[in-house]
C-alpha positions in Angstrom: -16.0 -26.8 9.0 -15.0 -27.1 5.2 -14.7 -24.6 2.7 -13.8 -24.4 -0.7 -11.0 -21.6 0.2 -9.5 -20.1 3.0 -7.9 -16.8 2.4 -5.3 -16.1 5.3 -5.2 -12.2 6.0 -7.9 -9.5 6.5 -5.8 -6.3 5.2 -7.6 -4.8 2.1 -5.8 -7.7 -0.1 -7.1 -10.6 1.5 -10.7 -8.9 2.0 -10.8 -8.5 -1.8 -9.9 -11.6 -2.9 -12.5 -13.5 -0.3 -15.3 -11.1 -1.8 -14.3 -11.8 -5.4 -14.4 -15.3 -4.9 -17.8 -15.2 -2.7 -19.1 -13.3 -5.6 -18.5 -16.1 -7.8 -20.3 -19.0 -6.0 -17.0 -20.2 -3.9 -17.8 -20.9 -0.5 -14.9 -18.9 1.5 -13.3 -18.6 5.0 -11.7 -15.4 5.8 -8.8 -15.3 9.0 -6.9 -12.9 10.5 -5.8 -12.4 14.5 -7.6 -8.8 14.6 -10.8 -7.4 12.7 -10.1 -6.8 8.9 -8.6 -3.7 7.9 -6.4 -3.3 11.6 -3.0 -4.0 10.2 -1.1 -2.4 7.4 -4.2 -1.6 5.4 -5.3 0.8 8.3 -2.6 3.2 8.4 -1.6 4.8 5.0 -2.3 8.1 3.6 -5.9 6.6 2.0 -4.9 7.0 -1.5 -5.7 4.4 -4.5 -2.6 5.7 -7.2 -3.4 5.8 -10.6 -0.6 7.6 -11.6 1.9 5.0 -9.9 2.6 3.3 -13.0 6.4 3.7 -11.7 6.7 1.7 -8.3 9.1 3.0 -5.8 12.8 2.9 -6.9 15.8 2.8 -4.6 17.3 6.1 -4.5 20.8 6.2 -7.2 22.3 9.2 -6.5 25.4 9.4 -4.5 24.4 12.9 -3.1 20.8 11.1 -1.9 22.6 7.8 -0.8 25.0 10.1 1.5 22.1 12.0 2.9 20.7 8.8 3.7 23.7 7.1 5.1 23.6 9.5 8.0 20.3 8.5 9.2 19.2 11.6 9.7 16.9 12.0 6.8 13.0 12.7 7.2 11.9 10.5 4.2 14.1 7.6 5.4 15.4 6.0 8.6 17.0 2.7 9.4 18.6 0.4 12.5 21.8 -0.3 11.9 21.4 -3.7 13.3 19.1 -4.7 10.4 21.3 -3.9 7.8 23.2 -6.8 7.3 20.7 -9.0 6.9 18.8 -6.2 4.2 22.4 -6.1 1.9 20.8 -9.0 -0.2 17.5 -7.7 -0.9 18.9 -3.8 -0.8 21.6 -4.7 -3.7 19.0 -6.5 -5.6 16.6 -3.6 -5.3 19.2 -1.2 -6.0 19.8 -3.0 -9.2 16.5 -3.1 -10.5 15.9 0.5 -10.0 18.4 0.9 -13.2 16.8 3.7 -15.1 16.1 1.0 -18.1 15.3 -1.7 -15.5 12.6 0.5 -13.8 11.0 1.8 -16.9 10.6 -2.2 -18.0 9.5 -2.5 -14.4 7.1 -0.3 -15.0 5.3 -0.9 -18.4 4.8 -4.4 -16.7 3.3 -3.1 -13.3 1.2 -0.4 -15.1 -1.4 -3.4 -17.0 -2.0 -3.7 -13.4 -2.4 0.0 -11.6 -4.1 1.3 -14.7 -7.6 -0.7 -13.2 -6.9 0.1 -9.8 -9.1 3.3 -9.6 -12.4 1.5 -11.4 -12.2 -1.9 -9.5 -12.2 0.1 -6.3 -15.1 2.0 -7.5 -17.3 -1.2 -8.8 -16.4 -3.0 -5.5 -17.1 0.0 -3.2 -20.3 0.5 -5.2 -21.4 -3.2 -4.4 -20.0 -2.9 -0.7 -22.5 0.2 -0.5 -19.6 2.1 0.7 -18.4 4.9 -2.4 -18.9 7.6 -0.3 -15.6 7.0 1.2 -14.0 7.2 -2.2 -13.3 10.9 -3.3 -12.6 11.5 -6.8 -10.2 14.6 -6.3 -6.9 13.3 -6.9 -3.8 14.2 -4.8 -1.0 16.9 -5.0 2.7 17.5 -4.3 4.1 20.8 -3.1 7.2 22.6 -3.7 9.9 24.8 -1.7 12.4 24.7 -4.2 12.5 25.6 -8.3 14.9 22.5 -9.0 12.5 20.0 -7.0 9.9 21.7 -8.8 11.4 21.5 -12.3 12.3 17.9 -11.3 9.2 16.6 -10.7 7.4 18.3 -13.4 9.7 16.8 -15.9 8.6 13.7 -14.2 5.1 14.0 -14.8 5.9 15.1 -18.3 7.4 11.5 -18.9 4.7 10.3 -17.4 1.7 11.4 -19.2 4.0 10.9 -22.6 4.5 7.2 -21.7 1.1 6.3 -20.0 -1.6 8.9 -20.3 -1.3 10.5 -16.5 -2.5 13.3 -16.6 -1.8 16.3 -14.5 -2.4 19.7 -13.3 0.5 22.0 -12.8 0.1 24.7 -9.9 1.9 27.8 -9.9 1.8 29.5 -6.3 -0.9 31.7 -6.9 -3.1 28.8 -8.1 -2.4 26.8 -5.3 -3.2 29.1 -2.6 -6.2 29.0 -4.8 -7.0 25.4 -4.1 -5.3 25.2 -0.6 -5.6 28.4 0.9 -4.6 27.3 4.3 -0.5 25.8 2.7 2.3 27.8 3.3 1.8 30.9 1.5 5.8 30.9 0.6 5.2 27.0 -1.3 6.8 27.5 -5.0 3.6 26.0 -6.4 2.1 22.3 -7.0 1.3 19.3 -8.8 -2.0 17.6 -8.8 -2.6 14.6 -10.0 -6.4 14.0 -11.1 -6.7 10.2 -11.4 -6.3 9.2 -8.2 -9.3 8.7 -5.5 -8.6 9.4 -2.2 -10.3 7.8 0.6 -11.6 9.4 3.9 -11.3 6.2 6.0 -8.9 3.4 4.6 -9.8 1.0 7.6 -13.6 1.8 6.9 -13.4 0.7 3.4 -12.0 -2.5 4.5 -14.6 -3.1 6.9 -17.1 -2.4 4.2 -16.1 -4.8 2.2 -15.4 -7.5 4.5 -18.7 -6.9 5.5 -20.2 -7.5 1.8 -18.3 -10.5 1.7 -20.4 -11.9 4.9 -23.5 -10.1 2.9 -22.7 -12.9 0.6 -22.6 -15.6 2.5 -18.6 -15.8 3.1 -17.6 -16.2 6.9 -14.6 -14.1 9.1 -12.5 -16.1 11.5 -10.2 -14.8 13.8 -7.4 -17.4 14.0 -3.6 -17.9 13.6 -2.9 -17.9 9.5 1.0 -19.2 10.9 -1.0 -22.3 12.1 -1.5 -23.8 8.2 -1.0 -27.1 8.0 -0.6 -29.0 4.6 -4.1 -29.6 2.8 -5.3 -27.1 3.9 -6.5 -26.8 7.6 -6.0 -23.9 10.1 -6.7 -23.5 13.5 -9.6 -20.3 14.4 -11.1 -19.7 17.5 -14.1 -21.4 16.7 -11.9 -24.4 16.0 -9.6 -26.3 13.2 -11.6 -25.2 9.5 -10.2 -27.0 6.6 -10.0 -26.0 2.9 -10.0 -27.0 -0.7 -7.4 -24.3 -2.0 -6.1 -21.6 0.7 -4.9 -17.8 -0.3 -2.0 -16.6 1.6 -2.6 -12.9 1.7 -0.7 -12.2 5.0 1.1 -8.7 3.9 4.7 -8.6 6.0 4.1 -11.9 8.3 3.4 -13.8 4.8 7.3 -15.1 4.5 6.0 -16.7 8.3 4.1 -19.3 6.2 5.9 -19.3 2.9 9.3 -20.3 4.8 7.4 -23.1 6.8 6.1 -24.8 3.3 9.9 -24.2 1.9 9.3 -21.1 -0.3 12.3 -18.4 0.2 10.9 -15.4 -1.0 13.6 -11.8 -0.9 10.9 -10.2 1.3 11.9 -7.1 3.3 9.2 -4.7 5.2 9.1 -0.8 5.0 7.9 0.4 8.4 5.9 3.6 8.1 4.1 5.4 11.3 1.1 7.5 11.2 -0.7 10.5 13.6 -3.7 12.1 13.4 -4.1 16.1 14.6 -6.9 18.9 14.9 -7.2 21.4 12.3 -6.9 24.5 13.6 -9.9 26.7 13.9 -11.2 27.9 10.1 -8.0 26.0 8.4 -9.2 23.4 6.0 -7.2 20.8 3.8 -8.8 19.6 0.8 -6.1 17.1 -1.0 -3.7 15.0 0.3 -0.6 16.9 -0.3 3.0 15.3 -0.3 6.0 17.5 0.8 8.6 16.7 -1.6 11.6 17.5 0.5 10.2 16.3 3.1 8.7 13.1 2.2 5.5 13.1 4.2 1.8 13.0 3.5 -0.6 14.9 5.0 -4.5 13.9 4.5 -7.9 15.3 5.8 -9.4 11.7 6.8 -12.7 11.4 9.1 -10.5 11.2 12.3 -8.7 14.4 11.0 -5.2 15.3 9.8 -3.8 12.6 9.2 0.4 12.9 8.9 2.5 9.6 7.6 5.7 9.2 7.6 7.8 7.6 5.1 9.9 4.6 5.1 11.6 3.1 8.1 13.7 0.0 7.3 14.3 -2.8 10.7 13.1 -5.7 11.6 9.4 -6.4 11.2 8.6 -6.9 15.2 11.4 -4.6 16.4 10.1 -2.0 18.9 8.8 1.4 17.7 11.3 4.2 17.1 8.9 6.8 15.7 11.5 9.6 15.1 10.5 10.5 11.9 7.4 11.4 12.7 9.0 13.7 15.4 11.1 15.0 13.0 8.6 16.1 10.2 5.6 16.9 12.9 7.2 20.5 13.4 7.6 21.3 9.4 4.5 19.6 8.8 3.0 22.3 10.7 4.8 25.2 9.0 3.0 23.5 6.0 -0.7 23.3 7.6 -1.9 24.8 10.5 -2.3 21.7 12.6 -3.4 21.2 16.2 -3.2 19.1 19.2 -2.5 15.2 18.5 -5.5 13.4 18.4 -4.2 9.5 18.8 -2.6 8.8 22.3 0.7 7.0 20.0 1.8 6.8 17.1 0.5 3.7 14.8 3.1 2.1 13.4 2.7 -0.6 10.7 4.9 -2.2 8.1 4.6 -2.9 4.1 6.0 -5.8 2.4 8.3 -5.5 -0.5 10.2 -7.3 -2.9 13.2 -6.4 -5.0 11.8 -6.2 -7.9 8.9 -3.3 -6.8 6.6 -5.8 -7.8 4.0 -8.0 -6.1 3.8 -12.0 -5.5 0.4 -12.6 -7.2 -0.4 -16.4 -8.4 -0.4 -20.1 -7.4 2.7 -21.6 -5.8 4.9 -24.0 -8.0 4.9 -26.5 -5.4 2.3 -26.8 -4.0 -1.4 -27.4 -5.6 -4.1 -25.2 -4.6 -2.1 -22.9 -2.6 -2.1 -19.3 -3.6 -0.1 -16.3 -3.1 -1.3 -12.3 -3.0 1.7 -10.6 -1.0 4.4 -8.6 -1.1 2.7 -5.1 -2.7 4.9 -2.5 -0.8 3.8 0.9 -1.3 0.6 0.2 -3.1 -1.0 -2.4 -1.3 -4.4 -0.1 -0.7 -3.8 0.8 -4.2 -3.9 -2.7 -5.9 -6.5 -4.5 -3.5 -9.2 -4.2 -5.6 -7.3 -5.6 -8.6 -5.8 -8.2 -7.4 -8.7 -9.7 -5.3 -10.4 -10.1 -9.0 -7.1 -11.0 -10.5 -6.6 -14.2 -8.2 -10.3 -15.0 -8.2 -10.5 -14.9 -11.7 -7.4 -17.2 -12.1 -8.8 -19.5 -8.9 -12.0 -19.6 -11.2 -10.6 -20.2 -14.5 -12.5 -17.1 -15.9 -11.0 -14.9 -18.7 -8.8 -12.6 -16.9 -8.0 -9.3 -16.7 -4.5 -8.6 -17.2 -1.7 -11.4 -17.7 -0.3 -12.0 -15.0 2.5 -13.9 -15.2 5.1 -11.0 -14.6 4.0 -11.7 -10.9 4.0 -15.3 -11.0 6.1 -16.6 -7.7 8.3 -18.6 -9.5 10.6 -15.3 -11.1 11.9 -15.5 -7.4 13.1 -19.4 -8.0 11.8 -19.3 -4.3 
């Protein structure tokens, strides 16, 4: 079976750019091992971050970088026997997170996450599925006036910069608009921009099922089996291609190495768990505990709590002791119940040094594409950059200019 493009992956990325380019008239094969949306894109805390303008820095401070040394952190964890081989990128991305670096960083990445809310919208809208977007934003709580003060002033610079705009929450206002938080939480910060969705992997699905509305076809299959113009193996047989789309979140460098591309990739592991409410308690925003660094979010399944970052290998067995470790303050902050999920979900999110994703064609290879490496905001910047690569795949107008994520700033 021929196609005119093959797009290798089925998390939201992939999904996006296969309906974009259905949409405009290209005939397109979609593959993955598992169902779309059963990877990375289905465990995160569901929300699409408008305000993110600033992408995750590495931390600076040689206070924080103590703390974290010891491994004993909730917001971060590591295996020692990873870190060797993570000095390279870690230095790099310690580097770049230079208070001028980052805020260069940042105007650059913001051309991008400023249309992340409004192509999720039109795309959900055509995938008949907006109901699972929520236009209410997301909020971060306090337990101490100096975290407090901190991340106020960093909102401040925020809307002063790029327009984010913000609601500030002192305690009694919060309890206002989460009754059910710790009644002894300092107060809040809500963002408004934001959506928030209920089901991350249901969105996925939705749109991976208006891309077969539109004629497009899903293939499970082995992305890793790629062979040179461009024909993979599925298990309805070999399919071959005019252009392909690698869009293969963490396993992506598992194809870029085989073609000679060395992009600095690491992965961020992250785990998630869903619990009960407790009877009459209700949550109606995902809230992040600063000093905590989780998320908690009301999703269809229920409470959903994720961890943040883990760094290890990629396939390394699952040490989910962060979530142990926030699971009994989470549920001083919310009154949670039983565990709903028999384990833990662990998946993992690709990153580069430079906070930035991997979004254009290769430079040696024609007709092979790249749409990898988002970290933190891979849910958030699916939308965006399934129109951004089909729009450059098309030769329409585009968007934004996107040659700050060009592959070859990596001389890969």
């Amino acid at each position: 079976m021929k196609f005119d493009t093959i797009v290798l992956g089925a998390g939201i990325v992939g999904v996006s750019v296969a309906a974009h380019l259905q949409k405009r008239g290209r005939s397109v094969a979609l593959v993955d091992l598992r169902q779309p949306g059963y990877e990375t894109s289905f465990g995160n805390a569901g929300l699409i971050q408008r305000e993110g303008v600033y992408p995750y820095a590495f931390p600076r401070g040689l206070r924080t970088l103590l703390r974290y040394a010891r491994n004993q952190s909730p917001d971060i964890r590591y295996h020692p026997n990873v870190m060797f081989k993570l000095a390279p990128f870690l230095w790099k991305y310690w580097r770049n997170s230079r208070p001028r670096t980052h805020a260069a960083i940042a105007r650059t990445y913001a051309t991008l996450i400023e249309h992340c809310v409004t192509e999720h919208r039109a795309l959900a809208q055509e995938a008949g599925a907006s109901e699972l977007l929520r236009p209410i934003g997301w909020m971060k709580v306090f337990r101490s006036a100096a975290q407090q003060d901190q991340e106020t002033h960093l909102a401040e610079r925020w809307l002063r910069e790029f327009g984010i705009e913000f609601d500030a929450l002192n305690a009694a206002r919060l309890r206002q608009t989460e009754p059910d938080l710790d009644s002894s939480l300092l107060g809040g910060l809500r963002y408004v921009a934001p959506d928030s969705v209920s089901d991350p992997n249901a969105l996925v699905t939705a749109y991976a099922r208006y891309f077969e509305k539109l004629g497009g076809r899903f293939f499970l299959g082995d992305g890793t089996t790629l062979k040179d113009k461009w024909k993979v193996y599925t298990h309805e047989g070999q399919i071959e291609g005019t252009s392909v789309v690698l869009a293969m979140g963490p396993w992506s460098d598992q194809v870029t190495s085989r073609l000679g591309y060395r992009f600095p990739l690491a992965v961020k592991r992250g785990y998630h768990m869903h619990y009960e409410a407790k009877p009459d308690a209700r949550l109606n925003h995902p809230v992040l505990d600063v000093e905590h660094g989780y998320v908690i979010a009301p999703m269809a399944r229920g409470i959903r709590l994720t961890t943040g970052a883990e760094l290890a290998h990629r396939d390394a067995p699952r040490t989910p002791t962060q979530l142990d470790a926030v699971e009994p303050i989470a549920r001083t902050l919310f009154p949670l119940g039983a565990r709903i999920d028999s384990e833990p979900w662990m998946g993992g999110r690709p990153c580069t040094p430079d906070m930035m994703p991997v979004i254009g064609p290769a430079s040696r290879h024609r007709d092979l594409w790249f749409a990898f490496g988002h970290a933190h905001h891979g849910f958030t910047l699916g939308a965006v950059t399934g129109r951004l690569v089909a729009e450059m795949m098309t030769g329409e107008s585009l968007l934004i200019d996107p040659y700050p994520f060009r592959a070859s700033r990596f001389k890969a």
